[in-house]
DSSP file (Angstrom, degrees, kcal/mol; ACC not computed):
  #  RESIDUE AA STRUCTURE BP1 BP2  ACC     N-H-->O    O-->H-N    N-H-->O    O-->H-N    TCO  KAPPA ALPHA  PHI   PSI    X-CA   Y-CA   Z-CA
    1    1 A X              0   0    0      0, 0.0     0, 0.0     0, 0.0     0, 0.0   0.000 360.0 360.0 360.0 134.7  -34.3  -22.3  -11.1
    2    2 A X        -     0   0    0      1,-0.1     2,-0.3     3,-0.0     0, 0.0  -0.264 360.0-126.5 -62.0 165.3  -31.1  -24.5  -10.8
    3    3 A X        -     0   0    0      0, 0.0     2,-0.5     0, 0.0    -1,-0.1  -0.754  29.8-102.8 -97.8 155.4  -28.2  -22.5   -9.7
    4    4 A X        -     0   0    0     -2,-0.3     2,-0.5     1,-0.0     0, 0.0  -0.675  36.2-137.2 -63.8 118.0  -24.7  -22.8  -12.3
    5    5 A X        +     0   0    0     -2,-0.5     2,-0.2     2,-0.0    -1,-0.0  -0.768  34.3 167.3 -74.2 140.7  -22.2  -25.2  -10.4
    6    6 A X        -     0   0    0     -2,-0.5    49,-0.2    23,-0.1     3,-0.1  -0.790  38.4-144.7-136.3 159.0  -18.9  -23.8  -10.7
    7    7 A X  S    S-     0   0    0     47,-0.8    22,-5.1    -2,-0.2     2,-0.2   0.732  77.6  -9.0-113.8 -35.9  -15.6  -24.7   -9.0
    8    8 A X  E     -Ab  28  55A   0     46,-1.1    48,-1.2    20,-0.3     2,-0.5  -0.751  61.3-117.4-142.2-172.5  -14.0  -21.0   -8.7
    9    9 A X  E     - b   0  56A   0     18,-1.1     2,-0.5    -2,-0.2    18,-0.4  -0.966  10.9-145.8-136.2 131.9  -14.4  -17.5   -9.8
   10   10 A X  E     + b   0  57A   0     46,-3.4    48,-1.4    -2,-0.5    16,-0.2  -0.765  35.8 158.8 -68.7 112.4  -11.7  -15.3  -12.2
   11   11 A X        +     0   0    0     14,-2.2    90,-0.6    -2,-0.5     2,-0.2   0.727  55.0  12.7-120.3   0.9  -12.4  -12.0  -10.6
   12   12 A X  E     -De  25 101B   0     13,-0.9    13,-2.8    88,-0.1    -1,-0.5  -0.957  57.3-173.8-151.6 160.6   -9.1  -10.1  -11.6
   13   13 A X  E     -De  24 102B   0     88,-0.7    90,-2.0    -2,-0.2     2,-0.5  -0.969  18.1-146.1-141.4 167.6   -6.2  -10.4  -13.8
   14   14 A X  E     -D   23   0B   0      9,-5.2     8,-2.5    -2,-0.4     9,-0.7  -0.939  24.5-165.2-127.2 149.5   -2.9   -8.7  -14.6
   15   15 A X  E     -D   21   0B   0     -2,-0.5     6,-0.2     6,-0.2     2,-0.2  -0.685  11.3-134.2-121.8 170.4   -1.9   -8.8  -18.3
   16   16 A X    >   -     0   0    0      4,-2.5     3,-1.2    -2,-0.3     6,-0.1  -0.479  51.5 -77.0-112.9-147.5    1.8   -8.0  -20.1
   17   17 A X  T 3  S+     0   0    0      1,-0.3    -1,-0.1    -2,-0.2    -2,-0.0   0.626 130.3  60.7 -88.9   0.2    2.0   -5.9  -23.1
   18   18 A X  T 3  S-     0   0    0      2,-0.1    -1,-0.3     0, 0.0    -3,-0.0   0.187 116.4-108.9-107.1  -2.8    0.8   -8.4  -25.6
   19   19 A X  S <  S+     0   0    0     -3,-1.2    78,-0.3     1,-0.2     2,-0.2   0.687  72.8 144.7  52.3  19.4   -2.6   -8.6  -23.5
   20   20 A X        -     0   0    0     74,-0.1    -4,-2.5    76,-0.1     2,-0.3  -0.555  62.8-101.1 -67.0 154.4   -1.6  -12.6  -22.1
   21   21 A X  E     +D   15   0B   0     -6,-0.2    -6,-0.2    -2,-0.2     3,-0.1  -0.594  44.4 175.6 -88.7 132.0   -2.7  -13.4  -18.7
   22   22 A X  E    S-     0   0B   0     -8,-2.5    20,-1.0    -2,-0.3     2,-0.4   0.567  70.4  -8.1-119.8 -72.2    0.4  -13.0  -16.6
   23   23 A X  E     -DF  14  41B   0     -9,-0.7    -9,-5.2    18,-0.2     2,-0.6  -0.981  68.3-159.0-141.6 143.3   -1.2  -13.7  -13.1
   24   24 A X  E     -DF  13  40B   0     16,-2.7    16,-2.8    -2,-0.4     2,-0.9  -0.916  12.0-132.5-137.1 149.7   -4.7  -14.0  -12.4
   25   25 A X  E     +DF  12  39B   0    -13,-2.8   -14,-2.2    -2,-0.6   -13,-0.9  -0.765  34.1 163.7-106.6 113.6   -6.8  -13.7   -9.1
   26   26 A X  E     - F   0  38B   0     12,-1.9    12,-0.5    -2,-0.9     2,-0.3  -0.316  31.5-145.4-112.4 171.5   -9.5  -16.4   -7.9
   27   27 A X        -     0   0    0    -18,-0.4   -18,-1.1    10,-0.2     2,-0.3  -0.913  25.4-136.9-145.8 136.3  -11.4  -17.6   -5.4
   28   28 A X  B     -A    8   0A   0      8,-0.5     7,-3.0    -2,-0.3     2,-0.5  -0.658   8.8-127.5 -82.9 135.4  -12.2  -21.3   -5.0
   29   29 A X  E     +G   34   0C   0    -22,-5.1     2,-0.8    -2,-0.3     5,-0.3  -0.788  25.1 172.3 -72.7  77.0  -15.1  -23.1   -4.2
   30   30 A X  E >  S-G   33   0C   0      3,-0.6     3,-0.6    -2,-0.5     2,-0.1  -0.823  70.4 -62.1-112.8  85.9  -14.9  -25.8   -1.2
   31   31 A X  T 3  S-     0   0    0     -2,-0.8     0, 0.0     1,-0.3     0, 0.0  -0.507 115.8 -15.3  44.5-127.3  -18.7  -26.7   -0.8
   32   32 A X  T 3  S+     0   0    0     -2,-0.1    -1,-0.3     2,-0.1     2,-0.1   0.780 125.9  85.9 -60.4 -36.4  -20.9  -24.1    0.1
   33   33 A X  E <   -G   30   0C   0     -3,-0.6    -3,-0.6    -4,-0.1     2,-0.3  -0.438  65.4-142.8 -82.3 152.6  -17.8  -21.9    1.2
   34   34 A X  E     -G   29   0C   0     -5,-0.3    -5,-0.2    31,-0.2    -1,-0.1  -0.752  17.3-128.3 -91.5 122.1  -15.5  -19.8   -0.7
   35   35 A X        -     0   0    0     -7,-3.0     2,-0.1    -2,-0.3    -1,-0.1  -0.332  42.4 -96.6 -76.8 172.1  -11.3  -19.5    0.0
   36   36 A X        -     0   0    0      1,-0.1    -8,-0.5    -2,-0.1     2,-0.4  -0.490  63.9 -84.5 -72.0 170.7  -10.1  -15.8    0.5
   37   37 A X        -     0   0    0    -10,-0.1     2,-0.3    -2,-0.1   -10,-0.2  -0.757  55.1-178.3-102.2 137.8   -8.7  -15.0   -3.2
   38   38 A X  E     -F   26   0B   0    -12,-0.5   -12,-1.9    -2,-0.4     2,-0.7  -0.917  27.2-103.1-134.9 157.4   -5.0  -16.2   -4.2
   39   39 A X  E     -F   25   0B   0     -2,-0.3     2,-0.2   -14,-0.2   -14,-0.2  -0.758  30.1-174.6-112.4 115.8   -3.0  -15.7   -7.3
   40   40 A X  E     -F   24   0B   0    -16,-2.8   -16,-2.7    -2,-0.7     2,-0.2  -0.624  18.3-130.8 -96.4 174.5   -2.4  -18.2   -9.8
   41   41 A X  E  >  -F   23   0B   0    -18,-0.2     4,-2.0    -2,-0.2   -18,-0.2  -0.566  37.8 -92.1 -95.7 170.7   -0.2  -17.9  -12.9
   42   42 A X  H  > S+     0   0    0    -20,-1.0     4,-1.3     2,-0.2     5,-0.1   0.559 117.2  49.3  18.5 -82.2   -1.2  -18.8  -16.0
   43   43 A X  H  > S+     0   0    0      2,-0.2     4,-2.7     3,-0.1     3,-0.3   0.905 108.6  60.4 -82.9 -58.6   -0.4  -22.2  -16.6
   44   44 A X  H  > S+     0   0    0      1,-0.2     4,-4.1     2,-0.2    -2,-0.2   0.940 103.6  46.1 -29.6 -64.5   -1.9  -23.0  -13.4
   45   45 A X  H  X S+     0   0    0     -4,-2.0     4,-2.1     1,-0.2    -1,-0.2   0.827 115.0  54.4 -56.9 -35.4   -5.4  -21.7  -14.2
   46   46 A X  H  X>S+     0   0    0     -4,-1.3     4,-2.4    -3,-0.3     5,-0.6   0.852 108.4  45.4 -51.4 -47.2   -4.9  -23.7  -17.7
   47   47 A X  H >X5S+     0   0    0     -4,-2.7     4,-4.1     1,-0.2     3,-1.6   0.992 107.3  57.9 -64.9 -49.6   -4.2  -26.7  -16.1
   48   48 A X  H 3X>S+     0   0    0     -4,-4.1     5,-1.5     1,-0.3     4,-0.6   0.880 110.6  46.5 -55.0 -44.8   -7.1  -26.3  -13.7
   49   49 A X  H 3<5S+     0   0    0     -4,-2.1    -1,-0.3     3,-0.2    -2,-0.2   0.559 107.2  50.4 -69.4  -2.7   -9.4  -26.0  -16.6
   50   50 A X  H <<5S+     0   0    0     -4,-2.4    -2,-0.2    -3,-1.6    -1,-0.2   0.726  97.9  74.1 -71.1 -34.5   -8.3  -28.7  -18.6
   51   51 A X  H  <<S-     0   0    0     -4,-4.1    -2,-0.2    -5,-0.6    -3,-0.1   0.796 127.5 -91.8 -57.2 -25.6   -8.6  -30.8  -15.3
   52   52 A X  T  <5S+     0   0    0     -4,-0.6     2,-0.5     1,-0.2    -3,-0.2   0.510  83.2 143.6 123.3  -7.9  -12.4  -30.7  -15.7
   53   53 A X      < -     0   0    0     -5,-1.5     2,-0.9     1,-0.1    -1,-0.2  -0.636  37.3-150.6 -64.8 119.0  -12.8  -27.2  -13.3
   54   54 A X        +     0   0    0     -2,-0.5   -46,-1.1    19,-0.0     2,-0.9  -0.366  18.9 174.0 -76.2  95.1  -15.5  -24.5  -14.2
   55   55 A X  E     -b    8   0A   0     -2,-0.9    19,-3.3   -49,-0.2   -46,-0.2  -0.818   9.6-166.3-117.1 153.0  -14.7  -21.0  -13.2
   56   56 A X  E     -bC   9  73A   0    -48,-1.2   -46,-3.4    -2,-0.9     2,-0.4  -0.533  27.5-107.0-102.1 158.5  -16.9  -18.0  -14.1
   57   57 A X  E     +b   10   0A   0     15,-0.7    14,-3.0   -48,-0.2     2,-0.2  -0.856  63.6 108.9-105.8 154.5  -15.8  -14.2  -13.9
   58   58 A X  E     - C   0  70A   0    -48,-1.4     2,-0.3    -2,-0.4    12,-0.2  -0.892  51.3-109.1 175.4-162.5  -17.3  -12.4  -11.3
   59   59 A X  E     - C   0  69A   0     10,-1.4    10,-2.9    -2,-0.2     2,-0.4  -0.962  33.9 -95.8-171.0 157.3  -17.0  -10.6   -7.8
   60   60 A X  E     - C   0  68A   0     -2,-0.3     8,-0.2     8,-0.3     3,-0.1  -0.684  38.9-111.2 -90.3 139.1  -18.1  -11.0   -4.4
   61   61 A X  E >   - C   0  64A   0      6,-2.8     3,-0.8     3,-0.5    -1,-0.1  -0.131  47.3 -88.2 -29.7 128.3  -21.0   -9.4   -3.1
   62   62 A X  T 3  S-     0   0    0      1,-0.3    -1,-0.2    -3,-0.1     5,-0.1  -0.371 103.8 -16.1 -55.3 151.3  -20.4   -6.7   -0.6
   63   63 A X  T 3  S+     0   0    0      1,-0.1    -1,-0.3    -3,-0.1     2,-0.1   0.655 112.4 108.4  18.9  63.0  -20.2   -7.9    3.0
   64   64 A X  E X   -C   61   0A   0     -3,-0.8     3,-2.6     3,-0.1    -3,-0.5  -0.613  56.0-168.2-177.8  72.6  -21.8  -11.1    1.5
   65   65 A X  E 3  S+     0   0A   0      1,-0.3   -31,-0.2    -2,-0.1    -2,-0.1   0.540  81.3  32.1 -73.6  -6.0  -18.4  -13.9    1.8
   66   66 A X  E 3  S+     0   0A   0    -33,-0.1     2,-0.4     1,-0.0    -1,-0.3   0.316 101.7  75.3-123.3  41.9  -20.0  -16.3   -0.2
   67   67 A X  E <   -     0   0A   0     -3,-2.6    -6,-2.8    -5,-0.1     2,-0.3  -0.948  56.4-176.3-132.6 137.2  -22.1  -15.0   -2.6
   68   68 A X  E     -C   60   0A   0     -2,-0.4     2,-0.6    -8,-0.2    -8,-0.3  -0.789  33.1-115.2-129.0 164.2  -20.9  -13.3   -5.7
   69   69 A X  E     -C   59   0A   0    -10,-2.9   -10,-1.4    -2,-0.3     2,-0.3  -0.690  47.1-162.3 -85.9 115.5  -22.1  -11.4   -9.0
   70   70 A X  E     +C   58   0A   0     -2,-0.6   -12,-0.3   -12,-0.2     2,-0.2  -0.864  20.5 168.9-118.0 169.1  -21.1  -13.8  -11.9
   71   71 A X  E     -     0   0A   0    -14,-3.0   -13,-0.1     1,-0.3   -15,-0.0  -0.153  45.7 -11.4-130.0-137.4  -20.7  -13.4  -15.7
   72   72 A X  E     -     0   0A   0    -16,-0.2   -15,-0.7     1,-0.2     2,-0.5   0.678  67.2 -87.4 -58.3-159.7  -19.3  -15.5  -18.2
   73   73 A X  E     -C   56   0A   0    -17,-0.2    15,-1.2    -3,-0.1   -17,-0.3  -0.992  22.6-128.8-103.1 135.4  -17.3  -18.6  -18.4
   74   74 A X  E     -H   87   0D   0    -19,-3.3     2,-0.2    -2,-0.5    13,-0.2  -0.593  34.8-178.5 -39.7 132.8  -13.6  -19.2  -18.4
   75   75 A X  E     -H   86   0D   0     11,-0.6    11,-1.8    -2,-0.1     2,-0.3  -0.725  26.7-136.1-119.9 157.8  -12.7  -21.6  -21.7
   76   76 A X  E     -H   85   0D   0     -2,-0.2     2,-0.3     9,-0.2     9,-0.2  -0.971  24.0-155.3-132.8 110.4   -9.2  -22.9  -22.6
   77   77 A X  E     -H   84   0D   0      7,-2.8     7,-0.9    -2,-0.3     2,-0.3  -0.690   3.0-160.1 -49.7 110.1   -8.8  -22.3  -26.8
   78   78 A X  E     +H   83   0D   0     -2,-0.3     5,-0.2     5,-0.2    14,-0.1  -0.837  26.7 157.9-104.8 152.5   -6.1  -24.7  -28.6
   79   79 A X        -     0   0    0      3,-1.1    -2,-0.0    -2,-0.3    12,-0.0  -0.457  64.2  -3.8-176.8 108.6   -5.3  -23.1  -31.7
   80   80 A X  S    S-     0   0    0      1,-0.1     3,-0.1    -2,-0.1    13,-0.0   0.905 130.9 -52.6  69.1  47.8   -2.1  -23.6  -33.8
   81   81 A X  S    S+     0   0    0      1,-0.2     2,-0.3     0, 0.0    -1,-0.1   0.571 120.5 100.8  91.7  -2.8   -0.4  -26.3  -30.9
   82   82 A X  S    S-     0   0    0      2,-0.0    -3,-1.1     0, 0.0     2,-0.3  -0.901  71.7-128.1-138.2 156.6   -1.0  -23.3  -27.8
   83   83 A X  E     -H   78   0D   0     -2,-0.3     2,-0.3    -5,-0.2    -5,-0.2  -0.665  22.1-162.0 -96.7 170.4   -3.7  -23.0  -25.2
   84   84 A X  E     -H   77   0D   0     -7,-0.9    -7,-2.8    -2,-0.3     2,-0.3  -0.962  17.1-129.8-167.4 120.5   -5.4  -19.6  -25.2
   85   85 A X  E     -H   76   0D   0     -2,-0.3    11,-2.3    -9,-0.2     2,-0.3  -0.760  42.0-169.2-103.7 127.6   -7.7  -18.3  -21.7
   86   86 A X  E     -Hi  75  96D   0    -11,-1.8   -11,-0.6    -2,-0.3     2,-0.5  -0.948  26.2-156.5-129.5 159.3  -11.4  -17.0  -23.1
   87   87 A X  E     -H   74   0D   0      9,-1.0     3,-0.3    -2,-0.3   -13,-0.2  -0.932  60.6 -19.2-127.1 118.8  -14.4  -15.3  -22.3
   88   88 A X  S    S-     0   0    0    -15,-1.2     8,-0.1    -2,-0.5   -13,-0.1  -0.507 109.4 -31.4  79.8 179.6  -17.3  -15.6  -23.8
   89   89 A X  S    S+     0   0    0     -2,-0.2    -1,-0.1     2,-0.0     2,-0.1   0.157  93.2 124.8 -42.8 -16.8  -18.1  -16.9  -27.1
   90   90 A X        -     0   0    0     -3,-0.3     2,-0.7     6,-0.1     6,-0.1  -0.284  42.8-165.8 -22.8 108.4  -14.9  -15.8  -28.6
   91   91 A X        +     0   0    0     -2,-0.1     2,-0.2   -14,-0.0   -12,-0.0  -0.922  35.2 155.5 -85.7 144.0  -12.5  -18.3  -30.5
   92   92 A X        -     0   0    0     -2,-0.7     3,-0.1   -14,-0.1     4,-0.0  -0.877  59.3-116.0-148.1-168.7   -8.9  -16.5  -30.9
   93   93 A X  S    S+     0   0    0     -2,-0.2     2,-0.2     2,-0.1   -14,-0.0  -0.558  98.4  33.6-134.9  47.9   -5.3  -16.5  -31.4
   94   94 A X  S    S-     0   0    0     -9,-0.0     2,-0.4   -75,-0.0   -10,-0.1  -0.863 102.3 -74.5 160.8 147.6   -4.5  -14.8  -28.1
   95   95 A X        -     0   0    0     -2,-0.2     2,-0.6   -11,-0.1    -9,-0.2  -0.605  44.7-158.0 -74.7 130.2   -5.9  -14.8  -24.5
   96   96 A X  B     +i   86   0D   0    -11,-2.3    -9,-1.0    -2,-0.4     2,-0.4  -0.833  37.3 140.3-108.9  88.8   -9.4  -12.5  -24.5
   97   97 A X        +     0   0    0     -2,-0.6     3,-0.1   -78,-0.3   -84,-0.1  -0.690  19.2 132.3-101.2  74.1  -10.1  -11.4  -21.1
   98   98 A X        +     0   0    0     -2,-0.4    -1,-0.1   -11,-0.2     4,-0.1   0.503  67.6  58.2-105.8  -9.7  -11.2   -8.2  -22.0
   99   99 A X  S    S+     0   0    0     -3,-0.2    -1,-0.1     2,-0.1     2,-0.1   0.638  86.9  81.0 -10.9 -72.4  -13.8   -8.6  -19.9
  100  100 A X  S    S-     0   0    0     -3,-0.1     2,-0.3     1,-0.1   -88,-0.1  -0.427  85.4 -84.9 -81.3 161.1  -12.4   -9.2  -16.7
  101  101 A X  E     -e   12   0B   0    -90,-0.6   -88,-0.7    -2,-0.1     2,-0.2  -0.732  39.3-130.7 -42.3 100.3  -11.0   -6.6  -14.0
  102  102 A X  E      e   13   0B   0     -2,-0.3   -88,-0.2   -90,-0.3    -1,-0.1  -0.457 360.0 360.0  -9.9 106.6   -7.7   -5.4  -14.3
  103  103 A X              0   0    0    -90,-2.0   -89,-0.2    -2,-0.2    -1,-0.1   0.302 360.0 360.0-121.6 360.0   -5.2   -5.3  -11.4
């Protein structure tokens, strides 16, 4: 069975009161290897999926630095002129991470 190529993994986010993605925490894929996880905003992570990059939500494996438990896919939503971060199958009118890990 093929494995999914993917470029990063979502594995945590922080949200404001409105449930929008404020800052979210990845790790990127560089071949076979994995970066340590750094926090992008927002807008970043938008842009990175518009660009043509796939990230999935997930987590790393215990002691295991580049192999991780993945879920869904990341999507970027347009809907009434604004981009909108989903998970799952979802179309909305808001970002739906409800999903992902909380930090």
């Amino acid at each position: 069975m093929a494995r999914n190529k993917f470029d990063g993994i979502l594995a945590a986010v922080r949200v404001n009161g409105d449930g929008g993605l404020e800052i979210a925490r990845i790790f990127e894929r560089h071949g076979v290897i994995f970066t340590d996880h750094f926090l992008v905003d927002r807008d970043n992570l938008i842009k990175r999926i518009k660009g043509g990059q796939k990230f999935l939500t997930g987590k790393r494996q215990y002691k295991m630095g580049s192999r991780f438990d993945t879920g869904e896919e990341v999507r970027v939503v347009s809907s009434q002129g604004k981009d909108y971060l989903v998970v799952g199958a979802v179309d909305a009118d808001r970002d739906q991470l409800q999903l992902v890990p909380r930090f």
